[in-house]
N, C-alpha and C positions, 0 to 999 in steps of 0.2 A: 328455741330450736337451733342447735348450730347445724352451720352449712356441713357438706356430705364430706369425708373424708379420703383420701386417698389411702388404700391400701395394699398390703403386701402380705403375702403369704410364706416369704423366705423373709428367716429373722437375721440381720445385719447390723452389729454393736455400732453405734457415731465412734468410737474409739478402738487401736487398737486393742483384742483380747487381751487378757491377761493369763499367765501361765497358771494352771491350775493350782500350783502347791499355794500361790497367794491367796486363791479364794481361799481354800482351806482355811490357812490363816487366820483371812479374815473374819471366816463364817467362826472359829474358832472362838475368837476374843468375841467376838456378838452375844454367841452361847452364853459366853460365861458370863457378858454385862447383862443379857438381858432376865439370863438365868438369877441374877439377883435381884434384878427388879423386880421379876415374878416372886420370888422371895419375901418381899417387902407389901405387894399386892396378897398374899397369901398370910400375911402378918394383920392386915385394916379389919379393920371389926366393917362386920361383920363377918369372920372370919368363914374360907370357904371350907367346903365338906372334902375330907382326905378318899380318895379309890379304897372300898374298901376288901377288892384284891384285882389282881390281876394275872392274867395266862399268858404266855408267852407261844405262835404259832408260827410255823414258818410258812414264807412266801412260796407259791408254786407258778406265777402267773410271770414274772418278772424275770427278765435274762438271765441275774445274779441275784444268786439266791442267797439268804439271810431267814432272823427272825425279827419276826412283828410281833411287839408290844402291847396287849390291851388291858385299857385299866376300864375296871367295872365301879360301879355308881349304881347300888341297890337300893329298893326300900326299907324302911326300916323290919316289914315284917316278913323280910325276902325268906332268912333264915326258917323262922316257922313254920311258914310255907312249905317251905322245903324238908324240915322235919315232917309235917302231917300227909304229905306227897299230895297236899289235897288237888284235885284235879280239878280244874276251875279253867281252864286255858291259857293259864299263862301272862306273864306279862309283856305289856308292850317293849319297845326298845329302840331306841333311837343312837343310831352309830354316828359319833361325831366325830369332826377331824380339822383339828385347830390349826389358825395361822400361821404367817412367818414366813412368808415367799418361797414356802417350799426348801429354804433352806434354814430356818429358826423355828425356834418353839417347841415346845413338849405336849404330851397328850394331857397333863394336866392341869395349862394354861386356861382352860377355858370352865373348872369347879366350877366356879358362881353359878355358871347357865347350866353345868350338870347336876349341879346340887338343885335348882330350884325345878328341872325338869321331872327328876325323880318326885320330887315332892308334890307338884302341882299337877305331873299325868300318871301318878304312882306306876311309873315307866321303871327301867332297866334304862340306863346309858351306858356305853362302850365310847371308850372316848382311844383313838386311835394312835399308838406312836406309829406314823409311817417312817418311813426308811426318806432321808432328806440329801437334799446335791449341797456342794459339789462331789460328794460322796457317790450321792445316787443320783443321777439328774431326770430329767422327763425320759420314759413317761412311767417310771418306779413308784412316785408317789400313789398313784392312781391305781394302779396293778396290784399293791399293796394293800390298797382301800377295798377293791375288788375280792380280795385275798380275805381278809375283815370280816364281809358281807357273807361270803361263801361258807366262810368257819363257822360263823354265829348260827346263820341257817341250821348248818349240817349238824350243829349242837345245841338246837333249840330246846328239845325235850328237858337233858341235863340240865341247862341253865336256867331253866321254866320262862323259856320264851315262847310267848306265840308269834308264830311262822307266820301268820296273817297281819298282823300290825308289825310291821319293819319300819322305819323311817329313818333320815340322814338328815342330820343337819354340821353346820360348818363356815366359820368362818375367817375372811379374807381368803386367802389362796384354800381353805379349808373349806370356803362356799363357793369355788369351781371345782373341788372333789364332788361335794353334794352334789354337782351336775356331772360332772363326770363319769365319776364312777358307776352310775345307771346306765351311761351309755358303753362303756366297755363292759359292763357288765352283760348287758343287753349280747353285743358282739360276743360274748364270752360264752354264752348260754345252750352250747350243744351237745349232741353227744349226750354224755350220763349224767351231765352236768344239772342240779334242780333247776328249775323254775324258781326262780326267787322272786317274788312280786313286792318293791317297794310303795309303802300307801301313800309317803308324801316325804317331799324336801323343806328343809328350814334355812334356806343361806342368808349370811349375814355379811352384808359388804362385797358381795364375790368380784372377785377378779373374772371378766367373761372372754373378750376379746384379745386376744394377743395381738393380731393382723391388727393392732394402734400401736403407733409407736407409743415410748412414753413421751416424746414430746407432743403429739397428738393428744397424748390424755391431759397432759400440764397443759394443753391449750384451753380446757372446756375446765378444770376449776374455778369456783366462782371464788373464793379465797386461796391466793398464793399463799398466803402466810402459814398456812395451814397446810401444805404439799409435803407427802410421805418422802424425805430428803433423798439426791440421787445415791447419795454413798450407800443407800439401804438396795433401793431401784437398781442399781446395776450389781450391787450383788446378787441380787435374786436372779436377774435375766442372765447373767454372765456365769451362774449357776446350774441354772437350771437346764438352761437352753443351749442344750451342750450334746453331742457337738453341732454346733452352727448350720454347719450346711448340711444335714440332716438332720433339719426340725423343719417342719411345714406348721406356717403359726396357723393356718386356719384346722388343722387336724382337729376333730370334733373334742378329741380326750386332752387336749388343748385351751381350742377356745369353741367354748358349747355355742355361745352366742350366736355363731355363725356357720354351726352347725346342721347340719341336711337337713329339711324338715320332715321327713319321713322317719329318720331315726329319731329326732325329737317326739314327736309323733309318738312311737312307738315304743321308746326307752324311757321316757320321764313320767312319771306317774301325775296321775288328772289333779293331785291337790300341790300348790306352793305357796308357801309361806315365807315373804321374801322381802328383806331391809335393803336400802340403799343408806348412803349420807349426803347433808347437801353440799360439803366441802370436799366431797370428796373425789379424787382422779378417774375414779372408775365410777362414780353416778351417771354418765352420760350411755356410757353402755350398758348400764343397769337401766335404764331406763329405757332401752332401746330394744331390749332384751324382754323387757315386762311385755310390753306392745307387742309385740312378736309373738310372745307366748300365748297372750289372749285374743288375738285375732286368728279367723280361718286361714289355714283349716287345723291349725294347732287347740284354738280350743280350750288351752287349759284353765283351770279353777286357780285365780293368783290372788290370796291375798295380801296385798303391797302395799310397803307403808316407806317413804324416804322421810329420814329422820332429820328435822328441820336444825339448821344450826349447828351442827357436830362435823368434826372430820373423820375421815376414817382409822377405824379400831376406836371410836369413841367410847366404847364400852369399858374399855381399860383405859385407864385416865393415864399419864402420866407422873401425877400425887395421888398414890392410892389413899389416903385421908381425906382428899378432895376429890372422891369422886364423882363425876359426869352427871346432874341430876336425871330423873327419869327409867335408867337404866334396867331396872326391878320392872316398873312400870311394862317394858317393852317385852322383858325377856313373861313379864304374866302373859301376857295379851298372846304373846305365840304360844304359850303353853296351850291358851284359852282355845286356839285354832286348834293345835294338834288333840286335845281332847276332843275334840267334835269330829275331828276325822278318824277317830281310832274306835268312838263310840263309847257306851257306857262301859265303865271299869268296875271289877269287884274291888269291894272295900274302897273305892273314891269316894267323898262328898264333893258334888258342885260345889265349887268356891268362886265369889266374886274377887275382880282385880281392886284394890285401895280406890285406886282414880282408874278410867276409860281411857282407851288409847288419849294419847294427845293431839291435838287440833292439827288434821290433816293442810300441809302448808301446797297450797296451788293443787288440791285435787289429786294429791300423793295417795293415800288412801284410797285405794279399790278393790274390792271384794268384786269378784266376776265368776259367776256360777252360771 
């Protein structure tokens, strides 16, 4: 248990800013390194499943307006489906929204986990390109996400989505969307606006607390050697967190963590399904976060698992040929959750996981219903 932390609600760089044209810049050459790397991840056998399309919508929630990107991740027998118009209710659908501090990453970084979602909750995924800073900075990302949620809704019938099974998953800065974006959404919801009821969240590694600094969070990793490097770190906050003196870190569409508990309450749907890692900068708030969630008078259904041994983004190795054992493993076992929360599927068979979750390290694992 570490001691309490001091915290601040106005975000304040240890350095001067830098002028925006350098983030740019920099987020620039990131794109293009990291975009080959995904390249070469996208290359490892078992190689992952291609969107097989995507619509493009524009933003209406968001100051500056643009368009949003989404790539679709169907069953194999979406098409038929769709020829026979048979009326069965649709499939589920899980809107995810990948990494990258908000300012890296693509909506298709994250196949593997859409591909095996599709597969294992014979689901619909929407894998989201949000709009990213220094471009767009907070709170674009989210509004974006918002924007996502509203579309797919409003075109459930076409896309043969059931309006009743919604869910969001997301990871790194992609699993504080998945919290996020229910709570703006929530705020969002007047007027002519539907009712959208989310059934459950998936986040993976989220980013929760802002109101920590990062030298705060580099304080509670239990491996340095393993810390997300600052040249990445201050591009993201130096990004995103723009402009400075109008960002309030503890803003809920922010950091959920610390979030009112009545709009948690209220905004986050009763099921989660929610990883942390053990090396990683943001486990502490994840953990702190869990606790919160399933105590009175929040209440909710979490089942949490901190993944022993890995840092964060574990899931994407750095040698995609070598990838992270277990990873399959983890990404079944949440499918295994989100089926039970969605209910039975037409045309699913129950499928068992290879191997059972992995050996809960210190009591990580809890299921709270």
């Amino acid at each position: 248990m570490t001691a309490p932390l001091e915290h601040s609600s106005q975000w304040q760089h240890p350095k001067p800013p830098r002028p925006r044209w350098m983030l740019h810049l920099q987020a620039t050459v990131w794109r293009f390194l990291m975009g080959l790397g995904m390249l070469f991840h996208k290359l490892a056998p078992p190689r992952p499943p291609k969107p097989n399309f995507q619509r493009q919508i524009p933003s209406t929630i968001a100051g500056k307006p643009g368009m949003i990107t989404l790539q679709f991740y169907v069953p194999k027998d979406y098409e038929t489906q769709r020829r026979l118009a048979r009326r069965w209710g649709g499939y589920p659908v899980v809107i995810n929204f990948h990494g990258g501090g908000f300012t890296l990453g693509t909506a298709t970084d994250d196949a593997r986990w859409c591909g095996t979602v599709v597969d294992e909750c014979h689901a619909i995924v929407v894998s989201v390109e949000y709009r990213k800073a220094p471009e767009m900075p907070f709170p674009t990302a989210v509004e974006d996400g918002v924007d996502a949620v509203l579309w797919i809704h409003e075109h459930a019938d076409e896309l043969g989505i059931d309006r009743e099974k919604i869910a969001l998953s997301g990871f790194s800065s992609g699993g504080n969307m998945a919290f996020t974006v229910p709570l703006r959404l929530y705020d969002e919801q007047t007027g002519a606006l539907p009712d959208v009821k989310i059934r459950c969240i998936v986040p993976w590694y989220p980013s929760l607390d802002y109101t920590r600094t990062r030298e705060q969070r580099r304080a509670t990793t239990v491996r340095k050697d393993h810390e997300l490097p600052a040249i990445f770190t201050d591009l993201f906050d130096e990004s995103y967190l723009h402009p400075p003196q109008a960002i309030s870190l503890d803003s809920p569409y922010l950091s959920p963590g610390v979030a009112p508990t009545a709009l948690l309450k209220n905004a986050l749907p009763d099921e989660i399904i929610m990883h942390t890692c053990e090396w990683d900068m943001l486990l502490d708030e994840g953990q702190e976060f869990y606790r919160r969630l399933t105590s009175a008078p929040l209440n909710k259904k979490v089942w949490y698992k901190m993944v022993e041994n890995v840092p964060h983004g574990w899931d994407k190795a750095p040698i995609p040929w070598k990838p992270t054992p277990g990873v399959r493993e983890h990404y079944l076992r949440a499918c295994r959750e989100m089926r039970r929360v969605f209910g039975p599927q037409p045309g699913l068979v129950e499928r068992r996981t290879s191997k059972g979750a992995s050996a809960a390290p210190r009591g990580s694992v809890q299921v709270v219903r």
